[in-house]
N, C-alpha and C positions, 0 to 999 in steps of 0.2 A: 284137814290140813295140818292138823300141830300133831297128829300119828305119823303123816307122809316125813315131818323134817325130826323129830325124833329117831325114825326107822333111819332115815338117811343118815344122822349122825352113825348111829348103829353099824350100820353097813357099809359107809364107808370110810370112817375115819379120820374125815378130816382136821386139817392142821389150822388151815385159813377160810374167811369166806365171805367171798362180796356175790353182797344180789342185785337183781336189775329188775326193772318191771319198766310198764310204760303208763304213760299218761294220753288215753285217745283221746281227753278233753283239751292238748296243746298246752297247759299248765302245767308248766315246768313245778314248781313251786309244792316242797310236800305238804302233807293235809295232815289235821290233825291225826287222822286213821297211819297216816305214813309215820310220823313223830312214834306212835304207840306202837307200831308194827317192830321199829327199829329198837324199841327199848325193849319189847319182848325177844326182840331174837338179839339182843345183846347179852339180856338176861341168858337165854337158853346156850348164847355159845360160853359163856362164862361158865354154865354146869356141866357144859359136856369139853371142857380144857380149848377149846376153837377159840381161834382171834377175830372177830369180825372186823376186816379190814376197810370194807366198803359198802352203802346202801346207794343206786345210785336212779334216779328219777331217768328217760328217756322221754324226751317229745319230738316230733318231727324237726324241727333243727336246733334244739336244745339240751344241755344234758343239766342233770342236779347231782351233787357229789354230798354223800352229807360228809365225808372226809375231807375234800377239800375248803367245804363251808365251814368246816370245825363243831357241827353239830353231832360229828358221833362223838367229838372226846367228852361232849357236854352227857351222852348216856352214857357213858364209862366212868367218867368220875364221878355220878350219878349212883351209880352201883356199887362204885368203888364206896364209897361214901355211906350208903346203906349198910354193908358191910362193916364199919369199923366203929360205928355205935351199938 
């Protein structure tokens, strides 16, 4: 999996990047594994110049935005913050 989004950075160059996935359990609500996924590919777009705009949960009639919950500026300033010590 972390070759496939490497290559893809690689290949195609992007600027911006929101992902999506689902939840077949109907819990909206990210998991811990969700929480770490996003810091990891926050991490990764931060080394390859990408903005990660959006990580966002899908359930059958529900959606989870970690942008609009304000939990992706919590992994950006997170990083940010790593960085300047």
């Amino acid at each position: 999996m972390r070759n496939l989004r490497v290559n893809a950075f690689a290949l195609y160059k992007p600027k911006k990047v929101v992902v999506v996935h689902n939840h077949p359990s109907g819990n909206v609500q990210p998991s811990k594994i969700d929480d770490y996924t996003t810091y990891r590919l926050s991490l990764l777009c931060k080394i390859h110049g990408v903005k990660l705009k959006d990580h966002i949960i899908v359930c059958k009639n529900e959606i989870f935005s970690y942008l609009l919950s304000n939990r992706l500026d919590m992994f950006i300033f997170y990083l940010h913050m790593k960085n300047t010590f």
